[in-house]
C-alpha positions as CSV (number, residue, x, y, z in Angstrom):
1,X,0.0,0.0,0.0
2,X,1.4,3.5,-1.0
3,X,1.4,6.4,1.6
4,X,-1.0,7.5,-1.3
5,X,-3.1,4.8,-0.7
6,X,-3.2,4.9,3.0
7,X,-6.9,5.9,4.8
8,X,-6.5,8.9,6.9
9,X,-5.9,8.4,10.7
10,X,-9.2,8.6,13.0
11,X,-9.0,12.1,14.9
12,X,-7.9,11.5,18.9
13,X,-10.3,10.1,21.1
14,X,-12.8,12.9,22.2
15,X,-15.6,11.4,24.0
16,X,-16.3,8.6,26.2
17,X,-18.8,5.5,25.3
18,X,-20.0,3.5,28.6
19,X,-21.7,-0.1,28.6
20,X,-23.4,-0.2,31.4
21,X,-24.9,-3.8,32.6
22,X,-25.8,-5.7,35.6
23,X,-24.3,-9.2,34.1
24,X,-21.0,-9.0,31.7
25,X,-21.7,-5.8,29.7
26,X,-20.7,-8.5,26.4
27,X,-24.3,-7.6,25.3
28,X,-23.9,-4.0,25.3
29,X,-20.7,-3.6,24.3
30,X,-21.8,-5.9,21.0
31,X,-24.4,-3.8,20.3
32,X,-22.2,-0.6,21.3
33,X,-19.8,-1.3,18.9
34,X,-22.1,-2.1,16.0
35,X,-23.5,1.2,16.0
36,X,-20.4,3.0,16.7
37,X,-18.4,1.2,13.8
38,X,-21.1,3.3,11.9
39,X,-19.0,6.9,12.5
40,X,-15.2,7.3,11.4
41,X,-14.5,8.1,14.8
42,X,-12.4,7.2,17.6
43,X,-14.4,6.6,21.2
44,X,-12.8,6.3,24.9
45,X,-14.3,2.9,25.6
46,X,-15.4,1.9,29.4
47,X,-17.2,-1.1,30.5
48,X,-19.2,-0.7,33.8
49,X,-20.0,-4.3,34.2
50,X,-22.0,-5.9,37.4
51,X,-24.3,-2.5,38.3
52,X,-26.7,-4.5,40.3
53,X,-28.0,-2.6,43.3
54,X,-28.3,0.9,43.8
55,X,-25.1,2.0,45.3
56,X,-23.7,0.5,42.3
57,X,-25.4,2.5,40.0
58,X,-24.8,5.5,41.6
59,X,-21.4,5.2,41.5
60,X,-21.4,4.6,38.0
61,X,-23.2,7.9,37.5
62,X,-20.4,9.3,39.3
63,X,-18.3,7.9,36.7
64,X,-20.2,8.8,34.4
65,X,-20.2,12.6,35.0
66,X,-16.8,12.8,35.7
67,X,-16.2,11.7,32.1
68,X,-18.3,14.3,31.0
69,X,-16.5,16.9,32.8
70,X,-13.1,15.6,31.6
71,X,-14.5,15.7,28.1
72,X,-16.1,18.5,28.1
73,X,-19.3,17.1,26.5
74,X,-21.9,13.9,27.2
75,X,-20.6,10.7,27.3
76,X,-22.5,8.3,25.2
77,X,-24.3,5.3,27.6
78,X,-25.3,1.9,26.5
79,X,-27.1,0.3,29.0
80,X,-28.4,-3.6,29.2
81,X,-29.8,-3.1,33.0
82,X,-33.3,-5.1,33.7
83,X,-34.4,-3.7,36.7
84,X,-36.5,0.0,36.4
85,X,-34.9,1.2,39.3
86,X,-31.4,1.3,38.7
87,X,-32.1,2.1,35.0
88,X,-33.7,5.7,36.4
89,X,-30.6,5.9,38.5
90,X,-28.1,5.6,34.8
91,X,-30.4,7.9,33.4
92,X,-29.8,10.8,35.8
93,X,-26.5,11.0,34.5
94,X,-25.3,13.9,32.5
95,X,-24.9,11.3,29.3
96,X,-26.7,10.4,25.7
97,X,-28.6,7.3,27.0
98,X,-29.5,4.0,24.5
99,X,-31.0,2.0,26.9
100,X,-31.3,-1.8,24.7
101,X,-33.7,-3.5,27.2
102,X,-36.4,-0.6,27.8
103,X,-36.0,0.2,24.2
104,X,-37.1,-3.7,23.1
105,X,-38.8,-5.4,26.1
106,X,-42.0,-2.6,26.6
107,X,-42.5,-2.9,22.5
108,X,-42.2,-7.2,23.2
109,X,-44.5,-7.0,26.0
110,X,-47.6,-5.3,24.1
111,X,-46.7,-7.9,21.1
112,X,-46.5,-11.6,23.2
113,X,-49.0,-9.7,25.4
114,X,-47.0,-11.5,28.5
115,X,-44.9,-9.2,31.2
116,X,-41.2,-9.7,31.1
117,X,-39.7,-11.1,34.3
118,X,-37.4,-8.5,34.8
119,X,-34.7,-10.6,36.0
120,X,-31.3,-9.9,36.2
121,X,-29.0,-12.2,34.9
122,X,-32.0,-14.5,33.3
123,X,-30.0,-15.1,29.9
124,X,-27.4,-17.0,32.0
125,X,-29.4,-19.3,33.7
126,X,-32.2,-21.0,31.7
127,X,-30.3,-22.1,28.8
128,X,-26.8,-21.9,29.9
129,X,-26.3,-24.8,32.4
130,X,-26.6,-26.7,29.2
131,X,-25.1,-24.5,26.7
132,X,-22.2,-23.2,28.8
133,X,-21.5,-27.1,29.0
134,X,-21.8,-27.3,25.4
135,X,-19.3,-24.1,24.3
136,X,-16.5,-25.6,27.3
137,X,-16.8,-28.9,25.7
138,X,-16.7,-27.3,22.4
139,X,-13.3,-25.5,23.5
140,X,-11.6,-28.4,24.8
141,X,-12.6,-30.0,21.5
142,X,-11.0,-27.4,19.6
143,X,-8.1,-26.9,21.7
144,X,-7.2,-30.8,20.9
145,X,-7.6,-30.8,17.2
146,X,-5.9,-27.7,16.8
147,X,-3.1,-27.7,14.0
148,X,-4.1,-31.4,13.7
149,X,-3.0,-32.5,16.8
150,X,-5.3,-35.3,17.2
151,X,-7.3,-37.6,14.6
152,X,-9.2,-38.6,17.6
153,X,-12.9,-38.4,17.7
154,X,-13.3,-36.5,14.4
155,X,-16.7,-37.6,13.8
156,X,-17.6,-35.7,16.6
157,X,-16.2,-32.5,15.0
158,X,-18.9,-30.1,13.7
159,X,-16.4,-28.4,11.2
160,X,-12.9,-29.6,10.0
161,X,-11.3,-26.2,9.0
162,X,-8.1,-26.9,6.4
163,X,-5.7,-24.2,5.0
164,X,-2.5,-23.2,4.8
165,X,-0.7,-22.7,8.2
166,X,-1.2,-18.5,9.7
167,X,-4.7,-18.4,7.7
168,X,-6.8,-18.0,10.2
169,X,-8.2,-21.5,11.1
170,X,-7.2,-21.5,15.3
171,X,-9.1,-17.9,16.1
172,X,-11.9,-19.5,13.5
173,X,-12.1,-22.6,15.6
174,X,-11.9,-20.7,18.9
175,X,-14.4,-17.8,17.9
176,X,-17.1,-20.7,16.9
177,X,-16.5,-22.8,20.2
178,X,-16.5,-20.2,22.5
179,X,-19.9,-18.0,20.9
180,X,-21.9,-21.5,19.2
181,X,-20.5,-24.5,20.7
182,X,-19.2,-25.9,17.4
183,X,-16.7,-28.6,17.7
184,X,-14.1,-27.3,15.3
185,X,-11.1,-29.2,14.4
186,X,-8.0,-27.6,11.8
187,X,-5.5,-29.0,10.3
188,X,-2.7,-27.2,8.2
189,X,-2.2,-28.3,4.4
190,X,1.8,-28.7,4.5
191,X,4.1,-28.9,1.4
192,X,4.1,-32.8,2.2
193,X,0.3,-32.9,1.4
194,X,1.0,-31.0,-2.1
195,X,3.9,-33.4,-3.5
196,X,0.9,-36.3,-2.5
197,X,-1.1,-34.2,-4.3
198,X,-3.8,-35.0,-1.3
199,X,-6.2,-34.4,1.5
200,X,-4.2,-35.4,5.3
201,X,-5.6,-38.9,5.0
202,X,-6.9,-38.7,8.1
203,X,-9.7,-36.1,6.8
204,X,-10.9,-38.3,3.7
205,X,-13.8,-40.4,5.6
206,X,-15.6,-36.5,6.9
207,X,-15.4,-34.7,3.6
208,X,-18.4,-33.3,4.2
209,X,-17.3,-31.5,7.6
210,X,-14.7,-29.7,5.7
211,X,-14.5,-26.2,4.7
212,X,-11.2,-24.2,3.4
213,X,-9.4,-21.2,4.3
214,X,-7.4,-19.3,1.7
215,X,-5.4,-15.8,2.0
216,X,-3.5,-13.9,-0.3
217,X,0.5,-14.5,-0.4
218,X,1.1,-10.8,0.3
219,X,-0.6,-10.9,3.3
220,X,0.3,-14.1,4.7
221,X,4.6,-13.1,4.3
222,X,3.2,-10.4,6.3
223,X,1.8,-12.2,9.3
224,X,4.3,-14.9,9.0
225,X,7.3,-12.4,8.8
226,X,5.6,-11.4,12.6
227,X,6.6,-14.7,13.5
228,X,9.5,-16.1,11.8
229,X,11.4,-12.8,9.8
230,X,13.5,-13.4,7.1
231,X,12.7,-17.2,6.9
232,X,11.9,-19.3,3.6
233,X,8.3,-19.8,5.6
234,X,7.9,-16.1,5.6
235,X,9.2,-15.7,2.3
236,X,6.8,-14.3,-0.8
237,X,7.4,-16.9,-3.2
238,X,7.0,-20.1,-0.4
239,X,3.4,-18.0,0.7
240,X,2.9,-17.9,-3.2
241,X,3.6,-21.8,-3.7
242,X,1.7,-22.7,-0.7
243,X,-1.5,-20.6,-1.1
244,X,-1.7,-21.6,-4.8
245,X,-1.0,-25.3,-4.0
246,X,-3.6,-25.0,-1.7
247,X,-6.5,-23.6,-3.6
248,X,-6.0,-26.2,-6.4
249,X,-6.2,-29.2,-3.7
250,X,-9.2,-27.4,-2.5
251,X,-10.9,-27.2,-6.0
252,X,-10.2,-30.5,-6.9
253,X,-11.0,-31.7,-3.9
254,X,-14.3,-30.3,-3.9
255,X,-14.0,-28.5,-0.8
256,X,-16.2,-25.3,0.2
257,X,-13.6,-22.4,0.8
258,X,-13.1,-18.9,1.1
259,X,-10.4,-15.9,1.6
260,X,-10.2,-15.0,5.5
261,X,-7.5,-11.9,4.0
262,X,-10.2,-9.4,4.1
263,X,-12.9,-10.8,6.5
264,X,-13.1,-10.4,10.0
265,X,-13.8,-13.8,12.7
266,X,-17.4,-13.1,12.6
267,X,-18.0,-12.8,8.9
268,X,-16.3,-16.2,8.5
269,X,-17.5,-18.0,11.1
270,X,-20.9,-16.6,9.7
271,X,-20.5,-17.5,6.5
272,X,-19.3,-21.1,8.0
273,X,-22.6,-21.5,10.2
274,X,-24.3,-20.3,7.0
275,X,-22.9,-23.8,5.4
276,X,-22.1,-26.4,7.5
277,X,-25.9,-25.3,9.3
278,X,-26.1,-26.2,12.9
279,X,-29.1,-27.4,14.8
280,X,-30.8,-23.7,15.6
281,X,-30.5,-23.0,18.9
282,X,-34.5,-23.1,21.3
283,X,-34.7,-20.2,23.6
């Protein structure tokens, strides 16, 4: 890329953005960061995590205000808190408020025509004795058939990620353990698998489980140069062999692949979901 080329840098950091929740915060901070990927703009980030009695809260409009003093202008709040009471609290402070669960569970209400238990912490305890067992079995799945560590249990394996090796396939495996509970094995595609010409034979008898991840040469010497500088691995023309190599085996193979050089974790764990489809999850 040529300095011509280059996007301009965001301005500095001007204004605050607070998640406020009474479990984790993950919730508003996903949602927070949706919206505010929408502004070319750079945000003070602050998760206020745990706000679950009143003392709490009013400490975090403390916080709060103080930011807005600092800054010289409102702090922007996303809040995830059930309980009325220490939602009016958050509210009193000197802030732009997006409150997710007021905005969404009134509007519900009216539709299902049922009132909302107003429970704290209620999406962690009705499905997730089962499906927190699910994603930690999940992880210790993937965290034994990562780099193709193990041929045990394949069959078990939701998704059998394949590619060459710094393309992306551990965080892939991790991201869809840890947020679906899909058992994701990977294996790397080595230059011993392109002089056979061949699939790991290991991998042949779940064809179906397997999907591909490609990236372009240029930006693999990159991330392998992080690693391993000035080595043939790094090296343009090994990335170029490799990747090349790699996509052919893949298309003769038959095997469902795409480029993870421009996509984030989420779009290609999407996009994996999308084709190896999961049971759907009952809420």
């Amino acid at each position: 890329m040529t300095l011509e080329q280059r996007p301009a840098p965001l301005p500095e950091a001007s204004r605050t953005v607070f998640f406020v929740s009474d479990g984790t915060g993950i919730t508003a901070e996903t949602f927070g960061h949706s919206v505010l990927t929408q502004f070319d703009l750079r945000f003070r980030q602050v998760r206020l995590p745990f706000i679950d009695t009143l003392d709490k809260a009013y400490e975090a409009v403390r916080k709060i205000n103080e930011a807005a003093i600092a800054d010289g202008q409102r702090p922007i709040v996303f809040s995830t808190l059930v309980k009325t009471e220490l939602s009016e609290v958050i509210q009193r402070a000197h802030a732009m408020h997006m409150d997710l669960i007021q905005t969404f569970v009134a509007p519900l209400e009216q539709e299902l025509g049922v009132k909302s238990t107003h429970t704290i912490g209620r999406s962690h305890n009705i499905v997730d004795s089962e499906e927190y067992k699910n994603r930690i079995e999940a992880i210790n799945f993937s965290l034994a058939h990562d780099d193709g560590q193990s041929h045990k249990n394949l069959s078990s394996a939701d998704v059998i990620l394949v590619g060459v090796s710094r393309s992306g396939k551990t965080p892939t495996s991790l991201y869809l353990a840890m947020q679906y509970g899909i058992k994701a094995a990977n294996y790397p595609l080595i230059p011993d698998d392109f002089e056979r010409g061949k699939l790991p034979s290991a991998l042949y008898s779940f064809k179906n489980k397997i999907f591909g991840l490609s990236i372009t040469p240029e930006r693999l010497s990159e991330i392998r140069n992080e690693r391993r500088a000035g080595s043939k691995y790094a090296s343009i023309e090994n990335c170029r062999y490799e990747v090349n190599e790699a996509e052919v085996m893949m298309k003769r193979e038959g095997i469902r692949w795409l480029s993870s050089t421009t996509k984030s974790i989420e779009e290609i764990s999407t996009t994996i979901l999308q084709e190896i489809k999961p049971n759907r999850r009952e809420y």
